[in-house]
Structures are given as structure tokens and as C-alpha cells.
ZAGUDO-258715 format. One line per field, with one value per residue (C-alpha): x, y, z; residue in three letters. Coordinates in pm, whole numbers. Example, Ala and Ser with C-alpha at 12.3 -4.5 7.8 and 13.67 -1.06 7.14 Angstrom:
2
X = (1230  1367)
Y = (-450  -106)
Z = (780  714)
resn = (ALA  SER)
END
This chain:
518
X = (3634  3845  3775  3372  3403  3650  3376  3128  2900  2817  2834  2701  2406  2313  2377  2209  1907  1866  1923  1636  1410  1405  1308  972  939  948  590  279  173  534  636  989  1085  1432  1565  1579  1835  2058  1981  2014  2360  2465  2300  2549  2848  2860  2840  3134  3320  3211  3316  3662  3701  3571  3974  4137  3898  3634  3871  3863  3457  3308  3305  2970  2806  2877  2717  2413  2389  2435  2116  1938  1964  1914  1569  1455  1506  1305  992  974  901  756  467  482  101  29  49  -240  -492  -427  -541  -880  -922  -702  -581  -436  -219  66  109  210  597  627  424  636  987  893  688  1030  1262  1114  1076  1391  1519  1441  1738  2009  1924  2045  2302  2476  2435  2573  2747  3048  3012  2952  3258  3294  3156  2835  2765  2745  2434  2282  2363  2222  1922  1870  1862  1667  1375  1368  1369  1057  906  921  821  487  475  555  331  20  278  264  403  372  566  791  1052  822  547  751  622  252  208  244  79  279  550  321  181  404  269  34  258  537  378  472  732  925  844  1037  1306  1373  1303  1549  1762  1786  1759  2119  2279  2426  2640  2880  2993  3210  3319  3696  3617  3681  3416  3262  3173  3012  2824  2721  2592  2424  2210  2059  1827  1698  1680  1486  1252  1157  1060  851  675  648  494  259  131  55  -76  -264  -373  -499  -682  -931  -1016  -1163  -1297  -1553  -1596  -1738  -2132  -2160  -2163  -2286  -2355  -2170  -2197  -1942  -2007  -1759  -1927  -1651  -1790  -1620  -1440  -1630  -1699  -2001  -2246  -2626  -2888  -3012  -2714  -2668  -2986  -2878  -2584  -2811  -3017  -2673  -2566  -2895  -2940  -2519  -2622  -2918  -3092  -3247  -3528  -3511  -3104  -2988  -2702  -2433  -2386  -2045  -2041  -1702  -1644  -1691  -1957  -2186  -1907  -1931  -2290  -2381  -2587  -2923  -2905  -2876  -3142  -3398  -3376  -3462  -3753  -3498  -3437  -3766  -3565  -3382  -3585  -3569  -3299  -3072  -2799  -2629  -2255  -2078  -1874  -2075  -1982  -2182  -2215  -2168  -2427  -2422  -2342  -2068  -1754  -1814  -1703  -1581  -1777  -1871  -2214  -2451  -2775  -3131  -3346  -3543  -3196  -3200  -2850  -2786  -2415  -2150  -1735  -1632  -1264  -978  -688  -717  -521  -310  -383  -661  -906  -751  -504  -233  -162  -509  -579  -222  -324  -653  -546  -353  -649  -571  -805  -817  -800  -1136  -1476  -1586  -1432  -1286  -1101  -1281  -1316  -1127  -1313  -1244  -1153  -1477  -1579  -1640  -1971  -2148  -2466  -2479  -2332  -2098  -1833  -1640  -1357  -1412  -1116  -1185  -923  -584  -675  -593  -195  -185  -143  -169  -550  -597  -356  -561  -960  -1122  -1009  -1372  -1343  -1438  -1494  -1319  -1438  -1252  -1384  -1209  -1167  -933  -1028  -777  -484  -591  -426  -93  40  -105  -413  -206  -12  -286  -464  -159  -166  -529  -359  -134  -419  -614  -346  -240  -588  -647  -981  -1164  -1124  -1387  -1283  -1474  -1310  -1438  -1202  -997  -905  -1259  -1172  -1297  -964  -927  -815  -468  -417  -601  -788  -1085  -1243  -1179  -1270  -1004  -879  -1190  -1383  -1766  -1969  -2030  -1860  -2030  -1903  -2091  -1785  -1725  -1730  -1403  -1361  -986  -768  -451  -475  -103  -187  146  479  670  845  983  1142  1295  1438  1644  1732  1869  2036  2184  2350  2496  2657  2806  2908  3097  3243  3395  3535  3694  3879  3997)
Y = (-536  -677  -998  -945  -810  -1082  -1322  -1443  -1504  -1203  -962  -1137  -1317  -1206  -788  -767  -968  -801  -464  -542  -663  -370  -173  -269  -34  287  164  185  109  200  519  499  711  761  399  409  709  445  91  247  397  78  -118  134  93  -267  -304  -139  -315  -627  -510  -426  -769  -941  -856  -1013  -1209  -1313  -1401  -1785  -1714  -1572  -1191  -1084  -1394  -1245  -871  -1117  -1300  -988  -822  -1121  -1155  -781  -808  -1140  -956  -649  -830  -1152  -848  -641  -900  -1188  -1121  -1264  -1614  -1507  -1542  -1947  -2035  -1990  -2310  -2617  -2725  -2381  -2453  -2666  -2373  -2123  -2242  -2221  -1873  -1744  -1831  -1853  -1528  -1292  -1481  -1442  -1062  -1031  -1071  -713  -621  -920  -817  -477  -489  -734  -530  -152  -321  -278  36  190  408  606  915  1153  1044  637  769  882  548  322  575  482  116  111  354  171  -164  -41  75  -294  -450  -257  -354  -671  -1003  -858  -583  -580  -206  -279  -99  112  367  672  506  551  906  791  968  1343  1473  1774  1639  1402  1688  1714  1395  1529  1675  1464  1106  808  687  1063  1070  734  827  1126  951  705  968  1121  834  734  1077  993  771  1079  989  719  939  1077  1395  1664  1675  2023  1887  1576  1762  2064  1740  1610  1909  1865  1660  1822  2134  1947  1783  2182  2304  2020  2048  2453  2382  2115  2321  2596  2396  2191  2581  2668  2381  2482  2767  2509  2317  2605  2739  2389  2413  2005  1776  1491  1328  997  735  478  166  -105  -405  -616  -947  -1249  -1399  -1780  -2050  -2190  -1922  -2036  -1780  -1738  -1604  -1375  -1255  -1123  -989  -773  -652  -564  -352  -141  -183  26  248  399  590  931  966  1317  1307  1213  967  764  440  281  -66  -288  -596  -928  -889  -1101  -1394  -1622  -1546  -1374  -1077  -1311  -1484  -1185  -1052  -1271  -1061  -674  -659  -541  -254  -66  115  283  584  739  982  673  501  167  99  -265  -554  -810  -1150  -1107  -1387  -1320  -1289  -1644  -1746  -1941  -1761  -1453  -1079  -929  -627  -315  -222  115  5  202  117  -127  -299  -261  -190  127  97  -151  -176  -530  -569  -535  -602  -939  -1100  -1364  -1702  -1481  -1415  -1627  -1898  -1856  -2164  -2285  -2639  -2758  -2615  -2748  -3103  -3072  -2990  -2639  -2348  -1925  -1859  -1648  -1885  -2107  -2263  -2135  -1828  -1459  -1325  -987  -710  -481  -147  74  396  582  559  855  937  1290  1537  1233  1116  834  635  256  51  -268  -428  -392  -211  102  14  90  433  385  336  635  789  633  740  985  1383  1508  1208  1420  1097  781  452  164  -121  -398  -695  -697  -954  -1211  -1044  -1083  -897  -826  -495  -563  -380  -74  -91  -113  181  357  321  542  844  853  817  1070  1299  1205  1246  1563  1404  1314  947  703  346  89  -189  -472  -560  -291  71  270  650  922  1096  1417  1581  1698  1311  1421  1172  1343  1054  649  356  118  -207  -419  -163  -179  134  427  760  1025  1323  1607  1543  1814  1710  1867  1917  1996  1938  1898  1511  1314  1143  956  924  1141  1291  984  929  1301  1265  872  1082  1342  1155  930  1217  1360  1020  999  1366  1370  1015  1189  1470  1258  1026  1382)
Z = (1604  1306  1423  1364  1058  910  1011  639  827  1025  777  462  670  999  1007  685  796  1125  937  687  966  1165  885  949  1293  996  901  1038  1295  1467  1252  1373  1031  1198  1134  786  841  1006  837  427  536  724  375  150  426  347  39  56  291  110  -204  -44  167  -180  -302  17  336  53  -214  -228  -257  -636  -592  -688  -494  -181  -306  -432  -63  91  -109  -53  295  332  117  285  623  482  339  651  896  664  531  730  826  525  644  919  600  575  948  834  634  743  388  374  697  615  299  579  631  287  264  522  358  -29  -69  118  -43  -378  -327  -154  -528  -635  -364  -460  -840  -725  -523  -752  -1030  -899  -602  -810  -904  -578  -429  -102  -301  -355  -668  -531  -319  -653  -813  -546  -514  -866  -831  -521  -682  -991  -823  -621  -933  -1123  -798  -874  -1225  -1349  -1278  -1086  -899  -551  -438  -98  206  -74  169  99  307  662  630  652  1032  858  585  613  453  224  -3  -234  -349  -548  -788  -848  -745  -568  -754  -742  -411  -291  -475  -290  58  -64  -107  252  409  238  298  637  463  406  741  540  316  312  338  591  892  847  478  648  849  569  363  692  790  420  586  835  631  325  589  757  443  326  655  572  254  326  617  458  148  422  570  218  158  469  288  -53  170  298  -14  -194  -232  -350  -21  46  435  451  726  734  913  1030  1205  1304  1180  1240  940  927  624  563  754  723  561  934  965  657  752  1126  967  783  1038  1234  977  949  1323  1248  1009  1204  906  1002  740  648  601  238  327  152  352  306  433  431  169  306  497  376  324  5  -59  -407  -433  -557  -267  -55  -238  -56  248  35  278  528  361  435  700  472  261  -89  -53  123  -86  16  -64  11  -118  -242  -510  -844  -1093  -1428  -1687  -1797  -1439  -1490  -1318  -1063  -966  -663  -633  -550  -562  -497  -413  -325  -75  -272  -263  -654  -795  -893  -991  -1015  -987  -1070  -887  -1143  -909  -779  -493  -602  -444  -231  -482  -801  -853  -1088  -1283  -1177  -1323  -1191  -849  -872  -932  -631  -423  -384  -415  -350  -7  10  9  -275  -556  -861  -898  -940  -1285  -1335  -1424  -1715  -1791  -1591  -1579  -1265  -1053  -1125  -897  -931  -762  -701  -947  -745  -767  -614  -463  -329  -45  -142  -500  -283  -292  -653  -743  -1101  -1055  -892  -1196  -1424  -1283  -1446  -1384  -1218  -989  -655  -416  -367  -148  -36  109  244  483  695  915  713  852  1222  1462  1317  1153  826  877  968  631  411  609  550  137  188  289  -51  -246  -83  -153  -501  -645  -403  -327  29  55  246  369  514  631  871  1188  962  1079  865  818  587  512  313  29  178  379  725  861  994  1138  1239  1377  1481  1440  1574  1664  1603  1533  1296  1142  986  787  541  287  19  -298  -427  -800  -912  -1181  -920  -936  -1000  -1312  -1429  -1309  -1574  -1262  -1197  -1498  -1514  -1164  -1298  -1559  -1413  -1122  -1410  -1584  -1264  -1188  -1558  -1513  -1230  -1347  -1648  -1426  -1248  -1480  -1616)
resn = (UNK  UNK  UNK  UNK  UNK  UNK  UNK  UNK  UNK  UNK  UNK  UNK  UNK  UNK  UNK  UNK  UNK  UNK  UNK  UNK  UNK  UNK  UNK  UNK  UNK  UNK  UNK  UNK  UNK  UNK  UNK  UNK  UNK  UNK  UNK  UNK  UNK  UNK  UNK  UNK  UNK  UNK  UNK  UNK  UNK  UNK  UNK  UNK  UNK  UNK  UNK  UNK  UNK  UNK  UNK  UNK  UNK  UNK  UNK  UNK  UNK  UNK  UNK  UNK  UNK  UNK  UNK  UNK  UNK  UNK  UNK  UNK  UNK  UNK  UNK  UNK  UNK  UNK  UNK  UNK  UNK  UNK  UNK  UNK  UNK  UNK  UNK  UNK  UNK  UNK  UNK  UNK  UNK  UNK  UNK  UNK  UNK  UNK  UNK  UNK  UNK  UNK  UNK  UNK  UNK  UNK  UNK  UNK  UNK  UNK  UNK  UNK  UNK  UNK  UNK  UNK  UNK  UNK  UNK  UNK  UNK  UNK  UNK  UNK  UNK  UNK  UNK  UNK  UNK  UNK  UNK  UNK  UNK  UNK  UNK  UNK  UNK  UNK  UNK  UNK  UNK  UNK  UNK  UNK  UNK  UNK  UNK  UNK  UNK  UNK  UNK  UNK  UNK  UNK  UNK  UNK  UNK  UNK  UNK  UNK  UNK  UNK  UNK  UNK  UNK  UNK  UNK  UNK  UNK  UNK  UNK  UNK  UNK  UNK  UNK  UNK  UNK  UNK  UNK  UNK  UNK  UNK  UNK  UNK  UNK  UNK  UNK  UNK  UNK  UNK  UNK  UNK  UNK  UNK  UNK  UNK  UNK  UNK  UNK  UNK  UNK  UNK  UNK  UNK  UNK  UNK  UNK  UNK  UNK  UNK  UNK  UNK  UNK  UNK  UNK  UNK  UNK  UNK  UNK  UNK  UNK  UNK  UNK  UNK  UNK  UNK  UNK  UNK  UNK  UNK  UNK  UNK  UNK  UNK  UNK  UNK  UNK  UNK  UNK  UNK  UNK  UNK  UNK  UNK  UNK  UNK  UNK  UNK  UNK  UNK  UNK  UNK  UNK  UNK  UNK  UNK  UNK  UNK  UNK  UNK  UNK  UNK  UNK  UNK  UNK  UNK  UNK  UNK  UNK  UNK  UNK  UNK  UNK  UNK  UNK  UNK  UNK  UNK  UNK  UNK  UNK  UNK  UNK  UNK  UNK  UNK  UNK  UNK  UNK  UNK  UNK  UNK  UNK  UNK  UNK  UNK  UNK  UNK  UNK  UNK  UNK  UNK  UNK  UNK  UNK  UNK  UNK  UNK  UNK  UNK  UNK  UNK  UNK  UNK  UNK  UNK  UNK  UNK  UNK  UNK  UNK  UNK  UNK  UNK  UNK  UNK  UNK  UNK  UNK  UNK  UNK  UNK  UNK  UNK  UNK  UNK  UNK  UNK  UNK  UNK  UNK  UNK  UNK  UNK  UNK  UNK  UNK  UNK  UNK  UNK  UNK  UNK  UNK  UNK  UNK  UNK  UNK  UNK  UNK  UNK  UNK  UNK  UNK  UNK  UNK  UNK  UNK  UNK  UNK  UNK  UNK  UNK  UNK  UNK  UNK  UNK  UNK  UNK  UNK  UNK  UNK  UNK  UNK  UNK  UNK  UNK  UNK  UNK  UNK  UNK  UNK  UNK  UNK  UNK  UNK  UNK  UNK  UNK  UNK  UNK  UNK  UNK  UNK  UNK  UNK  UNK  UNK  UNK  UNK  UNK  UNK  UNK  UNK  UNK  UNK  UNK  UNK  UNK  UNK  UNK  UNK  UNK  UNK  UNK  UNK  UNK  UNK  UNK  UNK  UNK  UNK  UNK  UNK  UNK  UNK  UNK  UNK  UNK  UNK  UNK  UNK  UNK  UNK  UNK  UNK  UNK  UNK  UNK  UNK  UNK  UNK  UNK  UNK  UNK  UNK  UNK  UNK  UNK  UNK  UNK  UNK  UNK  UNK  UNK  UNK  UNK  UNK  UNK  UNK  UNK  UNK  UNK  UNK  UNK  UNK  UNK  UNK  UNK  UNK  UNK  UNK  UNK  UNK  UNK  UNK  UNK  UNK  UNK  UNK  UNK  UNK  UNK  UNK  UNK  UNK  UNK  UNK  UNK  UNK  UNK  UNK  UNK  UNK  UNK  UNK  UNK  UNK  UNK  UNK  UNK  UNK  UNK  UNK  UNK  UNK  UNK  UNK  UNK)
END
């Protein structure tokens, strides 16, 4: 066993990597939760035994290198599995293809930076101690939080989201937040590293059965929170029928207006209106590829199938008032196909919907991934749609990973939609991940959420994270749900929890430092 463990290579490149990767089976669609009680101990363990092997095995090599290559190779491990989907998106056009090697290495390697920055910076500090599991709880947390901040943010597959499958434990989400939330998964999730500890056994084991104990009565409460909430639900006299429709269209460039026009007709042909039923239809973005709403508009005729007391909800590029530059949006539509309201997308996808540093890219032939040239403009701060008795809060695609939109909406927001295509990510586990991110929002805002997404998993979720009904991956049809319109002033509206849970794990690590040096 020495032998391994004396050997660089193994444990600053390979374990690490292979430890990172597996990480990925805790998300959807695998749920393997369990893992992450193994690979976060086996992450502290060796940092550890690096730091030890640093003073004698590692010494010819620069200390806090090998803590840095460690956290690198850990992180690039991590985010390869965890997002290599990504790279499915540039098969679609073939300049895009000879990008995907580079995709596939740059993007995790770049990311895997938010775990070398912190490893190499509380590496050192970390001791075979209880308070070291605070510390690198700390750094971990925070790291996830910046990684959702800073340049566009991108707070994708964070530790807390392993728990997607039960919205038992989940509810406590809407009190404390994301951010609070991952911290605190972070934290169990390193507790079996007491196992290294030098303590005696029946301590290892008292510290151990934390976790199973924390985990029961989280399940408890969000039961019986989850058992309450049945009891709102009846009682809410504002409801509105919604039919969500997910058509499976093919993701293609260049469709003809013959075309457009059948895909139109499918999706009525989907949404089968009954005449006397006021509906919401929800239809997914995408659908009607790189055309603009005026040149959809051609085909309103269509729309005699729906009646007055119909509404229309889908995806759709608008051009901008002087029509030079255009929105991703969201529109509400009657069935005179006249806009009613309008979301124009905030949150745009790098390189998908806009290209940083675009005249360098441009001269080098490159465009945004999604149809047509030039980057999407970014729309501005928006109120919510309001069509009475409905006061909702639009996402569109992979808006719904952000929480600090949902933080952010206004407080009598009782409805939220997300559309998306999914179709870019083929089929790989990325559509199961960004499902996923719809349950925490659900929960955090306490509101029932509706998603449409084409070759995407469509759902009308809850208040309390249910998912009450779905379509799968690829599958073509309709769901239909009288959703209550639930008004509440429980919504999670900033991450002040957060904060007050660093803070207080920071003062028990200088506490107990101080005790003892004494």
C-alpha cells in the first residue's frame, strides 16, 4: 500500500480525477446522493496526506503546487463528467465542430480553478480536526457561491443539487436559500472524514450518526410541511387550467416557411383547445427556430382554433424597435396571435446566444451557436407578466439555474414558466440537470412552477418541489393541470443566511484555534 501512495502520480493526478468524475452519478439523472459521502472525505483525506508527504516524498517539488494540482485535477474531474454535454450543442453546425476538443478540455479546466484556488489556499491550514471540516466547508460554499457570480455566473451542478430526487429534505430551501443550503450539504457530506481523525471510535461514530440523524428530521419536517401544504392548496379560490405542450421538434438550420408553417399546425394539432375551457398554453422555446415573431406572424390565420378565453405562451426571437439587433423572448399571445405580454431574456448563454469579445471572434469566422448572426441583445431589468389573476415569473432555458432571479421577482409572483430547448444537449444527462434546477426554484419562491421544454423533460411542479406531472426526454404530447394560484409571502428572497452561517462557521474555527494554542 505504501508503495501506491508514494507514487506523484497516483495521488496528485489520477485518484483525484477519478474521485471528481464520479461525482457526477449524485446528480440527476443517477441520484446516487451516497457518493458524495465517500468522494468529499477521500477529497479532505488527501489533502492531508499531501500536505504531510509535501515535508518528505514531495519535497524536491514546490509545496503548495502539488495542493494546486491536486485541486485542479480534482475540479477538472468534477466539471468533464459533470458538463461535458455541453460539447453535444456544436455538432449542429460544422464550423462549430473542430471547437468541441477544445470545449471539452478548456471549459473544465477553466472551472476546475474555483477548486485549485481553494485547496491551495486552506490546504495548509487543514488539520486532522473538527474544526478543518468547518474550514474547508467554508471554502467549498464560498467557492460555489463566486462560481455563480462573477462573469455571467454559471451555478451549475452546486453539492446541494444531489438531493434533487426528494423534496422532503429540499424544503427547507425556502427559508434559508441555495447558497445556505449547499453549505450544509457540504457539510455532511465531509463528516465521515472523522474516520481520520485521532480520536477514540465511539466519538467517530457519535459524530457519524449526525448524519443520519440530521437527514430523518429534515425528511420529518419537509413531510409534514409537504402534508400542510395540501391543505393551501384546497383552500386557494384563484386557478387557472394550464396545458403544457412539448412537441419534440427536431433541432435543424435553415427550415423553409412551409415548414414553420407545419410546425404550427403541430402544435395546435398538440394543444387540442376545448372551446368552453379558459386555458394557458405553454409551448417550449425554439420551436419555431431562427424565425422572428413578424415572420411568424404571416401564419395568425392558424390561430382561429384557439377562442377568446385561450392564451398562447412560447419562445419566440423579437427584433428590436429599430430592428437592428434582436431579443430572445418570451411572449403571451391571444388568439388573434396579438402580443399580449413580453419577457425579453436577461441571462444569456455565453457563446450560445452571444459572443463575448465579439468583433475578434467575428473576424475569425466565428458566431453564437443558436441560428443567425450576431449576438442577442440582453434584456433589461422587467417587471412580471401580469394577466390577471396571474402574476408570473418567466425563465427562459437555463435562466432557471439562477436563483437570484427568482430572489429578485416580485413578492405576489404566484406562477412561474420556463421554457426551454433542450434539444442542443441531445441525449446526454444535461437535460436531466437543468430539469433538476426547476424543482429549487419551485421551492424557493413557494410557487407552482410550469416548464416547457422541447426534446426536454416538460413538468408542472409545485409549490413544495412535487412534480405533479411530466413528459420525458423526447417525448411528444400534452399535460394539463387546474394550477392554484398561490399567493404567499414565504418566498427566499436573498441569501443573508448564507452569510450568517460563513460567519458563524468562521468564528468557530478561530475559536477553537485560540483554545487550542492555550
Amino acid at each position: 500500500m505504501e508503495k501506491y501512495l508514494n507514487n506523484r502520480f497516483l495521488i496528485l493526478y489520477l485518484i483525484p480525477f477519478l474521485s471528481g468524475s464520479l461525482t457526477v452519478f449524485s446528480f440527476q439523472p443517477f441520484n446516487l446522493t451516497i457518493i458524495n459521502f465517500l468522494i468529499l472525505p477521500i477529497f479532505f483525506y488527501f489533502i492531508l496526506f499531501i500536505k504531510k508527504k509535501s515535508k518528505s516524498k514531495y519535497r524536491k517539488k514546490p509545496y503548495k503546487k502539488n495542493l494546486f494540482i491536486f485541486g485542479t485535477t480534482f475540479g477538472f474531474g468534477f466539471y468533464l463528467s459533470g458538463i461535458h454535454w455541453i460539447t453535444f450543442s456544436l455538432t449542429f453546425d460544422e464550423s462549430f465542430k473542430i471547437l468541441i476538443p477544445f470545449a471539452l478540455i478548456l471549459i473544465p479546466l477553466f472551472l476546475s480553478l474555483f477548486f485549485s484556488i481553494i485547496t491551495l489556499t486552506l490546504g495548509p491550514l487543514i488539520n486532522s480536526n473538527f474544526s478543518s471540516i468547518f474550514l474547508l466547508s467554508i471554502g467549498l460554499a464560498f467557492s460555489d457561491f463566486m462560481r455563480a457570480k462573477i462573469l455571467s455566473g454559471f451555478p451549475w451542478n452546486l453539492w446541494a443539487y444531489s438531493f434533487s430526487w426528494t423534496s422532503e429534505i429540499l424544503q427547507l430551501l425556502n427559508y434559508i436559500g441555495l447558497f445556505a443550503f449547499n453549505l450544509l450539504c457540504i457539510t455532511l457530506f465531509l463528516i465521515p472524514s472523522v474516520f481520520f481523525f485521532k480520536i477514540n471510535l465511539n466519538k467517530k461514530i457519535l459524530l457519524f450518526l449526525f448524519i443520519p440523524l440530521t437527514l430523518i428530521t429534515l425528511y420529518i419536517y419537509g413531510n409534514h410541511n409537504i402534508n400542510q401544504n395540501k391543505k393551501l392548496v384546497n383552500s386557494v379560490e384563484n386557478k387557472v387550467n394550464i396545458k403544457v405542450i412539448s412537441p419534440n421538434f427536431k433541432i435543424d438550420y435553415g427550415i423553409s416557411e412551409i415548414e414553420i408553417k407545419e410546425r404550427l399546425e403541430k402544435l395546435i394539432r398538440y394543444s387540442d383547445p376545448a372551446d368552453n375551457l379558459k386555458t394557458l398554453f405553454v409551448w417550449p422555446e425554439g420551436v419555431f427556430s431562427g424565425y422572428n415573431y413578424s415572420q411568424v406572424e404571416k401564419f395568425k390565420e392558424l390561430f382561429s382554433n384557439f377562442k377568446k378565453n385561450h392564451l398562447i405562451v412560447f419562445g419566440i426571437n423579437r427584433l428590436n424597435q429599430d430592428k437592428t439587433g434582436t431579443f430572445n423572448s418570451l411572449v403571451i399571445v391571444d388568439n388573434n396571435f396579438e402580443i399580449q405580454k413580453e419577457y425579453k431574456k436577461i441571462k444569456l448563454v455565453p457563446f450560445g446566444e452571444f459572443l463575448p469579445f465579439e468583433n475578434f471572434f467575428n473576424k475569425l469566422g466565428f458566431k453564437k451557436i443558436t441560428e443567425g448572426q450576431g449576438s442577442f441583445l440582453e434584456g433589461g431589468i422587467q417587471d412580471n407578466l401580469e394577466i390577471k389573476p396571474m402574476n408570473i415569473l418567466p425563465l427562459i432555458c437555463y435562466e432557471i439555474i439562477f436563483p437570484s432571479l427568482t430572489q429578485k421577482s416580485n413578492v405576489d409572483t404566484n406562477l412561474i414558466i420556463n421554457v426551454s430547448e433542450d434539444g442542443w444537449f441531445g441525449k446526454t444527462i444535461g437535460p436531466y440537470q437543468h430539469f433538476s434546477k426547476a424543482i429549487f426554484r419551485a421551492i424557493e419562491q413557494n410557487s407552482y412552477l410550469i416548464r416547457s421544454a422541447n426534446k426536454g423533460v416538460s413538468a408542472i411542479i409545485n409549490n413544495k418541489g412535487e412534480v405533479i406531472k411530466k413528459l420525458n426526454i423526447n417525448e411528444t404530447g400534452n399535460i394539463e393541470l387546474e394550477v392554484p394560484l398561490i399567493k404567499s409571502n414565504k418566498k427566499n428572497k436573498n441569501d443573508l443566511i448564507f452569510f450568517i452561517l460563513l460567519f458563524t462557521y468562521c468564528l468557530f474555527v478561530v475559536i477553537y484555534k485560540k483554545n487550542v494554542k492555550r
